[in-house]
C-alpha positions as CSV (number, residue, x, y, z in Angstrom):
1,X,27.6,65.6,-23.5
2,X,28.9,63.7,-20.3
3,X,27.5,66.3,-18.2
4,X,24.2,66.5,-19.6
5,X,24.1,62.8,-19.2
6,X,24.5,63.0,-15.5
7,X,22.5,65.8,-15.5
8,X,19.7,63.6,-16.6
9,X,20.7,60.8,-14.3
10,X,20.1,63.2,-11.4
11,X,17.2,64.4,-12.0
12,X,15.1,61.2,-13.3
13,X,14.3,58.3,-11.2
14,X,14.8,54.8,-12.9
15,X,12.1,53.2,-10.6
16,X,9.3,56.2,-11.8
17,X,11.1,56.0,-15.7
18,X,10.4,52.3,-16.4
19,X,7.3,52.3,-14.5
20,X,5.9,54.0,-17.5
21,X,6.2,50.5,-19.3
22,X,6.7,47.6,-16.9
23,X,4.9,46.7,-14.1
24,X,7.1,46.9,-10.8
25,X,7.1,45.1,-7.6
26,X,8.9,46.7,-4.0
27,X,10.9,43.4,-2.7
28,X,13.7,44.7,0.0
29,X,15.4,47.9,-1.0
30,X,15.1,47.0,-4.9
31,X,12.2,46.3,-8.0
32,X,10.9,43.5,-9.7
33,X,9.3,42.3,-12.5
34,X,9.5,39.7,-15.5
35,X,11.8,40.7,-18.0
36,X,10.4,42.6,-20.9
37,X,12.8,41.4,-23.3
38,X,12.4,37.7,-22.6
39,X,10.0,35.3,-22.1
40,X,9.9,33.5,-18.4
41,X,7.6,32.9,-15.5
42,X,9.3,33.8,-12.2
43,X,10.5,37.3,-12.0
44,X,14.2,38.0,-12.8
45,X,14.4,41.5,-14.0
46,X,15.5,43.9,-11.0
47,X,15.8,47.6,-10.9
48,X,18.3,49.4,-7.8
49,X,17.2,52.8,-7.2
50,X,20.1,53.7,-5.5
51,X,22.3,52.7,-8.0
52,X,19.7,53.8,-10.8
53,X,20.3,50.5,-12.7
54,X,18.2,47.7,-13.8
55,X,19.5,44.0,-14.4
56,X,17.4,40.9,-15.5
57,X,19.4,37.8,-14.5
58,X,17.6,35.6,-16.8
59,X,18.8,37.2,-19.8
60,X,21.6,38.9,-18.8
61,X,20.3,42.5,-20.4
62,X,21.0,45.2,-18.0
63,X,22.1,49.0,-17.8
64,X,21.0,52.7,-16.6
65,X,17.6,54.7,-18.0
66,X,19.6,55.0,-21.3
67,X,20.2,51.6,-21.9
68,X,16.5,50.5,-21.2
69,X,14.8,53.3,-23.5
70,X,17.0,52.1,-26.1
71,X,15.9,48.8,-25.9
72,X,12.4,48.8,-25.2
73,X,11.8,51.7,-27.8
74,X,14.5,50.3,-30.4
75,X,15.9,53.1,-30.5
76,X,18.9,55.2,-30.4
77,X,21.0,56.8,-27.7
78,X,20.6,60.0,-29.3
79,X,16.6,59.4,-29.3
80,X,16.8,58.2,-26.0
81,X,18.9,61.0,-24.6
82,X,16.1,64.0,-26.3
83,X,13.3,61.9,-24.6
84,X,15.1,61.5,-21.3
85,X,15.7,65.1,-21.1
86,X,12.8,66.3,-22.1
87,X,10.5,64.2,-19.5
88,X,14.0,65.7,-17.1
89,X,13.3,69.5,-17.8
90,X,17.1,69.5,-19.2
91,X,17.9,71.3,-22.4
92,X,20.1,69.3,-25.0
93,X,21.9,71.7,-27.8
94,X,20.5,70.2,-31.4
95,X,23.0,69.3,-33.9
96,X,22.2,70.8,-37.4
97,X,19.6,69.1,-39.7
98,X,22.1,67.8,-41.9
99,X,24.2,65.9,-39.1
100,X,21.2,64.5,-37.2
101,X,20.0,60.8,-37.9
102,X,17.1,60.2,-40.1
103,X,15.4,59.0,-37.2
104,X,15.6,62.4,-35.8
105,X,14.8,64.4,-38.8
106,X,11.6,61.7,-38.9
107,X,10.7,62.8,-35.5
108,X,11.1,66.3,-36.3
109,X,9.4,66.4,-39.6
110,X,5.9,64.5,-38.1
111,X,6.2,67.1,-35.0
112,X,6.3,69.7,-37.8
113,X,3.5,68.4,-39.4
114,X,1.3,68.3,-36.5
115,X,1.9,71.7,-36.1
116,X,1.2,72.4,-39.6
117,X,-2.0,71.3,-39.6
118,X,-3.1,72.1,-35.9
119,X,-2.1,76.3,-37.0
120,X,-4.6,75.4,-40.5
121,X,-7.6,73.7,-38.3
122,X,-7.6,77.5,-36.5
123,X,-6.7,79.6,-39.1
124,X,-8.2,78.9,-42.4
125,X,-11.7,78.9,-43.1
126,X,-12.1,75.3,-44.4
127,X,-10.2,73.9,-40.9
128,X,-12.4,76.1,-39.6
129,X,-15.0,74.0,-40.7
130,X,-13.4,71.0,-39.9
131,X,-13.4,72.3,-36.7
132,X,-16.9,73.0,-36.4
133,X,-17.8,69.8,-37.4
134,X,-15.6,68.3,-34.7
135,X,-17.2,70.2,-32.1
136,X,-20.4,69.4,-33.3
137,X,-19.3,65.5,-32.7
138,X,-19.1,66.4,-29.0
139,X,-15.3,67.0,-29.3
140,X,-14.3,69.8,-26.5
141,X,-11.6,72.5,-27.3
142,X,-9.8,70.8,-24.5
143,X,-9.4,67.9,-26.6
144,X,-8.9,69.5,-29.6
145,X,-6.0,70.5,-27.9
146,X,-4.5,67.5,-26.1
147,X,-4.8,65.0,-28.8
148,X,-3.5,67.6,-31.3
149,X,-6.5,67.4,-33.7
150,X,-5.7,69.5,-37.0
151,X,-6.8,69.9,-40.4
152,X,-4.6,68.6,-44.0
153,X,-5.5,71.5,-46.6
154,X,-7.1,70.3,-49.8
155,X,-3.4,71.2,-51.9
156,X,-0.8,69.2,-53.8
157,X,2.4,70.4,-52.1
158,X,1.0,72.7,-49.2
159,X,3.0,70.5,-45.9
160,X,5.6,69.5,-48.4
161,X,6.9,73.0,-49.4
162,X,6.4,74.2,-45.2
163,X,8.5,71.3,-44.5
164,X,11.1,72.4,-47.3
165,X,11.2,75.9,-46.3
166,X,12.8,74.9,-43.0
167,X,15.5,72.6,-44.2
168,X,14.1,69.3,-45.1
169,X,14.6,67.3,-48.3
170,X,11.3,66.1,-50.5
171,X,12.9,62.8,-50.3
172,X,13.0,62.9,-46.7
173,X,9.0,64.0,-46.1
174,X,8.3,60.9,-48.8
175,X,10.4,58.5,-46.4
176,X,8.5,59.9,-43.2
177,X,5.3,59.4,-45.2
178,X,4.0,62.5,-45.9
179,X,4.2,62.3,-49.5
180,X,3.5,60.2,-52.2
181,X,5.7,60.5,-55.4
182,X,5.0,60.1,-58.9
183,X,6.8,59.8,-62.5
184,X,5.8,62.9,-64.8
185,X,7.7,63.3,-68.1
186,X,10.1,60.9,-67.0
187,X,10.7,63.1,-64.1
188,X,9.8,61.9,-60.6
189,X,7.4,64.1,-58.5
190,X,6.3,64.3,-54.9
191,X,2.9,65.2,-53.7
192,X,1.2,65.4,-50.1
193,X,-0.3,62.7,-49.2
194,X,-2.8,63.9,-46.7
195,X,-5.0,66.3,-48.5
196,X,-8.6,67.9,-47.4
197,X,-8.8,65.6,-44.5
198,X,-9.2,66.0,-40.4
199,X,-5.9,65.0,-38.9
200,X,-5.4,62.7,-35.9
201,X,-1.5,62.7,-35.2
202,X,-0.7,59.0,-33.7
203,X,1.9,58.7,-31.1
204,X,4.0,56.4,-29.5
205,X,4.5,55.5,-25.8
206,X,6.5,59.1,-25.1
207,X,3.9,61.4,-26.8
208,X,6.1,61.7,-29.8
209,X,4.1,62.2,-33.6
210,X,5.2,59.3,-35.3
211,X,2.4,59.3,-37.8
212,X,-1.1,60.7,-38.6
213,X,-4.7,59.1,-39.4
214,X,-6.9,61.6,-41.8
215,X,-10.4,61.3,-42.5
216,X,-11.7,62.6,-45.5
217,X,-14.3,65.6,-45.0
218,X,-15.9,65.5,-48.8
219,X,-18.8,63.5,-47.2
220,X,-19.1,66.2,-44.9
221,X,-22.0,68.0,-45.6
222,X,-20.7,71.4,-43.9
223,X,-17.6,71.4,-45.7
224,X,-17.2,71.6,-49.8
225,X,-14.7,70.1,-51.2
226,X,-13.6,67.9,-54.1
227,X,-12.5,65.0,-53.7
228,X,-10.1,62.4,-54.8
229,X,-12.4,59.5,-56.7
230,X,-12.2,56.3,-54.8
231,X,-10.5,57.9,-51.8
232,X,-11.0,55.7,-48.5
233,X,-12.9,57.4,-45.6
234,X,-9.8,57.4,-43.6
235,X,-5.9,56.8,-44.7
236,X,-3.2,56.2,-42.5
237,X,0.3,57.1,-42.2
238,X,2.4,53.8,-44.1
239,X,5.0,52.0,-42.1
240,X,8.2,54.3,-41.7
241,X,11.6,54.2,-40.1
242,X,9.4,55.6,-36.8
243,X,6.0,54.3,-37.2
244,X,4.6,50.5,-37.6
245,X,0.7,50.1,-37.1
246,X,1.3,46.9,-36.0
247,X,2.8,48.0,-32.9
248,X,1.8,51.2,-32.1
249,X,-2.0,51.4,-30.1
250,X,-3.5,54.9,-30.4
251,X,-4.0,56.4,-27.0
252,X,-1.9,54.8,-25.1
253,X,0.6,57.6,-24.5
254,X,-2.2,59.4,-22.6
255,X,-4.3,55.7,-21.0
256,X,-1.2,53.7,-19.7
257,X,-0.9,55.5,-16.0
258,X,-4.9,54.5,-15.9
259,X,-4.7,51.1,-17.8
260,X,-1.8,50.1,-15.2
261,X,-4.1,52.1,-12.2
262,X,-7.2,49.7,-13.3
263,X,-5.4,46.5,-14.2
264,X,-7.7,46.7,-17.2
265,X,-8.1,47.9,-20.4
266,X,-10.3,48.6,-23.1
267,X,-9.7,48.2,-26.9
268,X,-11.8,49.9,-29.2
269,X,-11.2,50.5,-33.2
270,X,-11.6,54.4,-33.9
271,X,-9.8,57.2,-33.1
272,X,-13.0,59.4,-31.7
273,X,-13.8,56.7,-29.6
274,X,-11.1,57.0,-27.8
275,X,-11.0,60.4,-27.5
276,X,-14.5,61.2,-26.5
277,X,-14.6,58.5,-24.1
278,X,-11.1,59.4,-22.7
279,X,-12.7,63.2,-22.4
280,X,-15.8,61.8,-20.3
281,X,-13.6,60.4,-17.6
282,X,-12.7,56.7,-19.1
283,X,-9.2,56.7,-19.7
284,X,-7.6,53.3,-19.9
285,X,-9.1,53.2,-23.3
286,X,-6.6,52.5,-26.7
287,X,-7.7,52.3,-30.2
288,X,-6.5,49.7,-32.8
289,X,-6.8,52.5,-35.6
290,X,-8.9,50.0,-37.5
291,X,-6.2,47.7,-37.8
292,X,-6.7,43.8,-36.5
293,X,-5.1,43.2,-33.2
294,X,-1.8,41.9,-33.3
295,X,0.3,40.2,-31.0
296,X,2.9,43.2,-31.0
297,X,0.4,45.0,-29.8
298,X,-0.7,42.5,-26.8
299,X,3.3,42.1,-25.9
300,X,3.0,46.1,-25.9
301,X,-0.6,45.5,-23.6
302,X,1.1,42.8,-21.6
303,X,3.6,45.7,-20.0
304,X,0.3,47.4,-18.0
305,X,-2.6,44.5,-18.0
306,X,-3.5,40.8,-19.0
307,X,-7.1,42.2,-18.8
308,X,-8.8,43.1,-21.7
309,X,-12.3,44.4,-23.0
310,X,-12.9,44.8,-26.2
311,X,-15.8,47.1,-28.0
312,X,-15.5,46.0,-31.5
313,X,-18.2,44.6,-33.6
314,X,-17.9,40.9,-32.3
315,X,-20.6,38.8,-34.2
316,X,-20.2,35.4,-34.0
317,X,-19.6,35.2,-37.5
318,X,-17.4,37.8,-37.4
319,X,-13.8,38.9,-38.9
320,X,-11.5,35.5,-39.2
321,X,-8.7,38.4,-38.7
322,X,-10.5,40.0,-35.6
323,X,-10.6,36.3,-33.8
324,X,-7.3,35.3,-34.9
325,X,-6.3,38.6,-32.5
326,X,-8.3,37.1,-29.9
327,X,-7.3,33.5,-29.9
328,X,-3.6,35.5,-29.3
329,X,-4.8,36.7,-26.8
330,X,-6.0,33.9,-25.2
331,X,-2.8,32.0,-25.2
332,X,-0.6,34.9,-24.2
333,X,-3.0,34.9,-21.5
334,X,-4.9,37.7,-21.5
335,X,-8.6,37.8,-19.4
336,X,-10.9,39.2,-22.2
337,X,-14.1,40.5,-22.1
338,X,-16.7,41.6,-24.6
339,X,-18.6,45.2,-24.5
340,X,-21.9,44.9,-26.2
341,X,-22.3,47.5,-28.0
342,X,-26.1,48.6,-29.1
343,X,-26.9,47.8,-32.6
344,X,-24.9,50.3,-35.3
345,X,-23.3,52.1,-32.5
346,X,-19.7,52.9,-31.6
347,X,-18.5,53.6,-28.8
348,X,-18.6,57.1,-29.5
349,X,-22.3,57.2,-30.6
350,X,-23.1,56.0,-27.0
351,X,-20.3,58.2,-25.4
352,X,-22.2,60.6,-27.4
353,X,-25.6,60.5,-26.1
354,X,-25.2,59.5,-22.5
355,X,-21.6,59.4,-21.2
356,X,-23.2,57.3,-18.1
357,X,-24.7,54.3,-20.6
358,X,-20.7,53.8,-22.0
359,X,-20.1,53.1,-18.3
360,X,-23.3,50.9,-17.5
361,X,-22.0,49.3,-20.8
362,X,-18.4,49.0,-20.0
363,X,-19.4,47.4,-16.5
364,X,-21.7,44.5,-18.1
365,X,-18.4,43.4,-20.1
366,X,-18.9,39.6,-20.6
367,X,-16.8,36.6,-20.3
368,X,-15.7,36.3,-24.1
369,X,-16.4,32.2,-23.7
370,X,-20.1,33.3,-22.0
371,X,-20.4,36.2,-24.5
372,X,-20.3,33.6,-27.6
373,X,-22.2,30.7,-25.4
374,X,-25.2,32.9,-25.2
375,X,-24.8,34.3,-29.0
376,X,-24.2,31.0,-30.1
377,X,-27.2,29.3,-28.1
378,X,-29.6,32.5,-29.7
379,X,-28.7,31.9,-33.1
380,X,-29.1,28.3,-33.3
381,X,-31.5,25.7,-32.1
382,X,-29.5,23.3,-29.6
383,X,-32.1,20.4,-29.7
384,X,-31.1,19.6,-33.6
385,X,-27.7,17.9,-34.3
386,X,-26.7,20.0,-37.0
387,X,-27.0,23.5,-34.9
388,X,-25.2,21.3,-31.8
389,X,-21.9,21.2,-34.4
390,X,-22.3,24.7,-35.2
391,X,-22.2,25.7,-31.4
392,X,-19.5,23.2,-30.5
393,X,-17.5,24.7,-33.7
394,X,-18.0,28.3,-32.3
395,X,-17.4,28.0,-28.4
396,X,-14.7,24.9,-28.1
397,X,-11.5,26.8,-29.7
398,X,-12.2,29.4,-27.0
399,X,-12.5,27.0,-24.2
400,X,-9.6,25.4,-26.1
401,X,-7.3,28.2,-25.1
402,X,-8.0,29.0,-21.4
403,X,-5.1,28.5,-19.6
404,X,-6.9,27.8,-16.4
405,X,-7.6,24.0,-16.5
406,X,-10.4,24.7,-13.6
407,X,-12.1,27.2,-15.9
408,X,-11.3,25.3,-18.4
409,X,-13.5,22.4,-16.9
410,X,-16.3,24.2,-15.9
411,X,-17.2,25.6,-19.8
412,X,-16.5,22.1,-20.6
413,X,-18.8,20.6,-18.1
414,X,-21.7,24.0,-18.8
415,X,-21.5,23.1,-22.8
416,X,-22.1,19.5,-22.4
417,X,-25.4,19.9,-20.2
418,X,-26.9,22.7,-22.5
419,X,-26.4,20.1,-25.8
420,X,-27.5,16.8,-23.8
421,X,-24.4,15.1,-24.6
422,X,-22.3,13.4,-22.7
423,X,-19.1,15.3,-20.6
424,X,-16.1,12.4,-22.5
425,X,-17.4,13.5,-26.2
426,X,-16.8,17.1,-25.3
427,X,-13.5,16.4,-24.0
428,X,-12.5,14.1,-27.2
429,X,-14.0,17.3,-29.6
430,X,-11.8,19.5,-27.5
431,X,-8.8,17.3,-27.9
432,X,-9.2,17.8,-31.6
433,X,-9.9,21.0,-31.7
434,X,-6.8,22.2,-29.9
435,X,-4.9,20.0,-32.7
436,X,-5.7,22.2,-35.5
437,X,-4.9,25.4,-33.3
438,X,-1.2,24.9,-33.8
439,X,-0.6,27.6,-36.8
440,X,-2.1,30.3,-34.0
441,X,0.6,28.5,-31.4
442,X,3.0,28.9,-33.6
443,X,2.5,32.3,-34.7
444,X,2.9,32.8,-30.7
445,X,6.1,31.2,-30.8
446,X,7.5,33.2,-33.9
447,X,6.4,36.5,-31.6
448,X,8.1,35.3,-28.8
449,X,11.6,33.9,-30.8
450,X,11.7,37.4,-32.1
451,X,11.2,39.3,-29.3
452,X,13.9,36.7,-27.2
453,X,17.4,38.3,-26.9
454,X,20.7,36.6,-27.0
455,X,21.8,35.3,-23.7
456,X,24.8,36.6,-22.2
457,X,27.5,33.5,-23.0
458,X,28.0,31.2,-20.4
459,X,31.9,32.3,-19.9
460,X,30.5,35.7,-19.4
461,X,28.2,35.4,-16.8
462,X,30.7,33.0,-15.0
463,X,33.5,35.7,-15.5
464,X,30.5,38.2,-14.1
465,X,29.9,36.2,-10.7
466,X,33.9,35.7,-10.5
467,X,34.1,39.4,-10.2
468,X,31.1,39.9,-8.1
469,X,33.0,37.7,-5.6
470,X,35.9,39.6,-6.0
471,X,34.1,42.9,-5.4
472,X,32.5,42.3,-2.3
473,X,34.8,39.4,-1.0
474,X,38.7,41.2,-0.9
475,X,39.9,38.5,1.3
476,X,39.2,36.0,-1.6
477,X,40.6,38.2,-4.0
478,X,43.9,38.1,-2.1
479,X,43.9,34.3,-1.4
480,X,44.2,33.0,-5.2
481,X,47.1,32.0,-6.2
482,X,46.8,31.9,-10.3
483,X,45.3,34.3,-12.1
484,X,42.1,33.6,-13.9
485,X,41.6,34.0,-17.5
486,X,39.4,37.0,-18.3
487,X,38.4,36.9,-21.8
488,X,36.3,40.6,-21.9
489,X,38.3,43.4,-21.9
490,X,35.7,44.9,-19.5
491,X,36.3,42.3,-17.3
492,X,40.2,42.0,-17.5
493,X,39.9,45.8,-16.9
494,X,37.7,45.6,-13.5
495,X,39.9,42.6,-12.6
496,X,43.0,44.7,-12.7
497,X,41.2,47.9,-11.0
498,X,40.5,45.6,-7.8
499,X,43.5,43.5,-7.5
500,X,46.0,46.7,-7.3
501,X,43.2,48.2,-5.0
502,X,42.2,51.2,-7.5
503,X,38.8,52.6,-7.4
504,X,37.3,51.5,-11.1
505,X,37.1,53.7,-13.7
506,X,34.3,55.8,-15.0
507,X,33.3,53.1,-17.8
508,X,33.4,50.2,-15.6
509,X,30.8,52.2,-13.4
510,X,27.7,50.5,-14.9
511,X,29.1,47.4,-14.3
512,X,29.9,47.5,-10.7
513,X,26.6,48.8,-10.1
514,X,25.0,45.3,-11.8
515,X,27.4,43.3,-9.9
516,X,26.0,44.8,-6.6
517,X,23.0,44.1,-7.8
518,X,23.2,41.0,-8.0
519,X,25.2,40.3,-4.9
520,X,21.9,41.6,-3.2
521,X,19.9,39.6,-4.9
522,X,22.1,36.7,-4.4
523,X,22.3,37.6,-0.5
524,X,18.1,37.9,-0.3
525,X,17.6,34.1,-2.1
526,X,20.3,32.8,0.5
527,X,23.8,32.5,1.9
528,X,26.8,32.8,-0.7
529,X,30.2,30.6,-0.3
530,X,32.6,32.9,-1.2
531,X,35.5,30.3,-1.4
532,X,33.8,27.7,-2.7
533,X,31.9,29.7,-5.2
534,X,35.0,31.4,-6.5
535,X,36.6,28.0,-6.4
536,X,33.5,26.7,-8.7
537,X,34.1,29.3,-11.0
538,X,37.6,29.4,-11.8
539,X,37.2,25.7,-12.4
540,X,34.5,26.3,-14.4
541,X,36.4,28.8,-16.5
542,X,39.8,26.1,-16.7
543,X,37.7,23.7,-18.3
544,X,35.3,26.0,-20.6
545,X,38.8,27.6,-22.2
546,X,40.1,23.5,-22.4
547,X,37.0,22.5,-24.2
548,X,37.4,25.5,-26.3
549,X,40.8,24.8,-27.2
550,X,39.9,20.8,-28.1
551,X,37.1,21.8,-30.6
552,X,39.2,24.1,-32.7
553,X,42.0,21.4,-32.7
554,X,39.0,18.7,-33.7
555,X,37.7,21.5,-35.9
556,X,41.8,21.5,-37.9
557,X,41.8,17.8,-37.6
558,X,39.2,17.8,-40.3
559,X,40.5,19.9,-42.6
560,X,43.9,18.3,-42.2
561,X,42.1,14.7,-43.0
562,X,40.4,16.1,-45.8
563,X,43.8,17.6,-47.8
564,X,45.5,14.4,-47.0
565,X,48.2,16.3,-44.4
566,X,49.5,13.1,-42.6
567,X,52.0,15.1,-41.0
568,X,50.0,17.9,-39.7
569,X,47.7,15.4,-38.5
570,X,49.7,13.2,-36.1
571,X,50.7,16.6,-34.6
572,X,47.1,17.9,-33.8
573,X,46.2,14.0,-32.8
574,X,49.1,14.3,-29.9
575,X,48.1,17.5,-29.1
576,X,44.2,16.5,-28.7
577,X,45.7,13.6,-26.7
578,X,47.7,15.9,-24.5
579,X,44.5,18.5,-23.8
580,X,42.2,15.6,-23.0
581,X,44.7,14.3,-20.2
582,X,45.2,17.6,-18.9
């Protein structure tokens, strides 16, 4: 396992590996960017390529490839290793069903399933239907093949016993959500969910199936089948151990290298639209698979662009859920745009008929403040009072959240000329209006407290730069005269490795490599002190352990009082008396 590790290692760069999801930035010999897995302004998150580790400072997170898959994908090593060595061209034995994780067998059992129904789309004669009528919507073989379309046959347990044959449990498929169970005769049942429907497998950032989208083909007049009363047009995979809507963006896989390339991308709502428009050359395109945008979603976006046009159906008095998304958006910072689309057309209708007007389209984008000025001023009449309200109620929460004060003012100043009124009423309107926005604020803050990591503890980092002194400073090493008090057994163990002048071990690798790190970084913002510093430190450390050692004697003092232990009391009291004067 060790070796195939390395193997990895070797043949993956970290730089090209988390470019796929951060935005980097050359400074010196080294990366960076703001820390994915914290919120902050000025950059602190580093990558080394020659020691093929990343470190944020502000945070404190830090590690190899490994490490950062794990946490940006919430994943698990094993995961991490199968993706990491399949985008390294090195072959990782597999365990047997039974012993690997049911996040495995989840992957597995989706990647199954798109095969499934890809082999029924070209071999039986209803998917060959299906087919036909795909192509007929202008969607090439090529396609067919790279987005993995395929075809759900109209059958109660057709994916469910494939699946079985080759070793998975009914349970399992129902968990990965496949199948839908029942109670019959007291007796509980499993069914396939998707059934006599076009498949769209979804996938998340590494190409991996994680779940499907079907749309129905009983209201497709080449293709006869029965169907299901009430069925919905489309049905999606539910939420599984692998697969939240809420986070995932279809098409992104395939439009992130383009989305980063552009600084710009557009967010439509249906799976053809992305792939016909993708197929015609515009490729930094992402669907929302119907879903409303959610700020998962944008912290996913925020990774490759804070620019954003969106082709949805954006009528002024449109979808509370839809603008909810947007005002998100806004205070997350994002530059958004509005496509207008021609009346009862998607994207794909226009794709469709002239793959040039999608691009004529795409390049009128509006401002989205300028997009519902103009809407607003069509639909009502400015001169009467009533209608000024009603644009004042539609365009001030947008002008409410622009972050750029400048910008800011100048929709401020534009709104006040076109309804006659005076600039200071606008301004007072505004102040009220960005009152009643603070359930969307806060729904930004809830997003960012759960996406915010724990720190590493003060004593830790200290204990860090002590040994990052220590490591590149021998002489300083030598000169102390009383040992410091290392309290992480990592750190006692890379203490021990350079006082008796041993190369560290294999374990403490990682960790030398961040502590370089950081010495260069150190060395690029300015000098270091390595006396002083270590000095600081060491101090530092002395009086963190002291403080520690007073609170849990205050901490005893109180449960002393409170049994009445007169005697145990006057103890802790001299010995608080005796720490404090220390």
């Amino acid at each position: 396992m060790t070796a195939t590790i390395e193997e990895i290692k070797e043949r993956l760069d970290i730089v090209q590996v988390l470019s796929e999801y951060i935005k980097l930035k050359k400074v010196g010999a080294n990366w960076r960017t703001v820390c994915p897995f914290h919120s902050e302004k000025t950059p602190s998150f580093y990558v080394s390529p020659s020691r093929q580790v990343w470190h944020c400072f502000g945070c404190g997170k830090g590690g190899d490839i490994f490490k950062f898959l794990m946490e940006i994908e919430g994943i698990e090593f094993r995961d991490a290793m199968f993706l990491l060595a399949k985008k390294a061209g090195v072959e990782v034995k597999k365990e047997p069903i039974l012993q690997r994780t049911e996040r495995q067998r989840n992957f597995e059992i989706c990647e199954l399933a798109a095969r499934f129904f890809e082999k029924q789309l070209d071999e039986t004669k209803v998917g060959k239907k299906a087919k036909e009528y795909l192509l007929s919507r202008k969607i090439s073989e090529d396609s067919l093949r790279k987005w993995r379309l395929g075809y759900a046959p109209n059958t109660w347990r057709g994916l469910s016993d494939f699946l079985v044959a080759r070793g998975y449990k009914r349970q399992e498929i129902v968990k990965a959500g496949l199948a839908s169970q029942s109670e019959e005769k007291k007796k509980t049942t499993s069914y396939d969910r998707f059934r006599g429907r076009i498949m769209f497998p979804i996938f998340n950032l590494q190409g991996q199936v994680v779940g499907f989208g079907g749309r129905k083909t009983s209201d497709i007049k080449t293709i006869k089948e029965k169907a299901d009363k009430g069925e919905a047009k489309y049905m999606n995979t539910p939420n599984t151990l692998i697969y939240d809507k809420s986070r995932i963006l279809y098409g992104l896989n395939n439009a992130k290298v383009d989305v980063r390339k552009k600084d710009d991308c557009i967010l439509v709502e249906g799976y053809t639209d992305v792939i016909l428009s993708s197929q015609e050359g515009v490729q930094n395109i992402v669907s929302t698979s119907g879903t409303t945008l959610t700020p998962y979603q944008l912290k996913i976006l925020s990774r490759y662009t804070k620019n954003l046009n969106l082709g949805f159906d954006m009528d002024i008095a449109g979808e509370a859920a839809t603008k909810k998304g947007i005002d998100i958006a806004q205070l997350q910072g994002f530059n958004i745009k509005i496509i207008s689309m021609p009346q009862d057309k998607d994207p794909a209708d226009v794709v469709n008929e002239s793959p040039e007007d999608w691009r004529k389209i795409i390049e009128k984008a509006d401002d989205i403040v300028n997009f519902y000025f103009q809407q607003s001023l069509k639909k009502f009449n400015k001169k009467d009072l009533k209608s000024k309200k009603e644009i004042a109620k539609i365009i001030l929460p947008f002008i409410s959240r622009i972050q750029n004060k400048i910008e800011q003012s100048h929709w401020t100043e534009k709104l006040a000329k076109e309804l006659g009124v005076k600039e200071e009423a606008i301004w007072e309107e505004l102040k009220r209006v960005q009152g009643s926005q603070r359930l969307i604020d806060k729904a930004v803050e809830e997003l960012d407290k759960g996406q915010k990591e724990e720190p590493k503890s003060w004593r830790r980092l200290m204990e860090e730069r002590l040994l990052m002194l220590f490591l590149k400073y021998p002489d300083v090493l030598k000169s102390i005269t009383e040992e410091p008090d290392f309290s992480f057994k990592e750190c006692k163990d890379l203490y021990q490795s350079l006082k008796n002048g041993k190369t560290p071990p294999e374990e403490l690798k990682e960790l030398v490599s961040i502590l370089e790190l950081q010495f260069e970084v150190e060395k690029e913002r300015g000098g270091i002190e390595p006396k002083e510093e270590c000095q600081f430190c060491k101090d530092s450390l002395k009086e963190f352990i002291k403080r520690e050692k007073i609170k849990k004697i205050v901490e005893e003092l109180k449960t002393t009082e409170q049994k009445g232990d007169k005697d145990k009391t006057l103890k802790l009291l001299k010995k608080l008396i005796e720490y404090e004067k220390s």
